[in-house]
C-alpha positions, 0 to 999 in steps of 0.5 A: 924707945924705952918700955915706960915711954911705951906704955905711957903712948898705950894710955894716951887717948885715942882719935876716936877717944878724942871724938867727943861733943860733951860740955859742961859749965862751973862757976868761976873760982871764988874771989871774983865780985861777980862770978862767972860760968865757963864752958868747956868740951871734953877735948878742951878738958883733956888738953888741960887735964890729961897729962897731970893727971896721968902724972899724978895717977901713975906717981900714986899708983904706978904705970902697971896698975894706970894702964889697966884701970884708968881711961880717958874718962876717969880724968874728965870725971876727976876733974868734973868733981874738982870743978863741980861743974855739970854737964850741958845739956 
């Protein structure tokens, strides 16, 4: 196993990382006659999310800088953002 490999295993999320109940809802993409809301819980947002995002972070910044800054939580914040979407409560 070479040394990016390992260090990209590092930053994975953890089990209990995983072990998550938010959810939060956005409005569909514009375009539809009606829009919609979805929901979606912060593992179905990691499933989607995290390894593109991991990708992009690393392309921009590096593994070095990804790994001692960036969490689990930074990716679901990221993508909250993009989706404007707020938390259920």
């Amino acid at each position: 196993m070479n040394n990016f490999v390992r260090k990209l295993i590092s930053i994975l999320p953890t089990n209990k990382e995983l072990n998550r109940t938010r959810s939060f809802t956005y409005k569909s993409p514009p375009g539809l006659s009606v829009p919609e809301y979805v929901t979606v819980t912060e593992i179905e947002i990691i499933n989607s999310h995290w390894q593109p995002w991991l990708e992009k972070q690393v392309a921009n910044h590096g593994m070095d800088h990804v790994i001692k800054n960036y969490t689990v939580e930074d990716c679901i914040d990221d993508w909250i953002a993009l989706h404007y979407a707020v938390e259920v409560v």
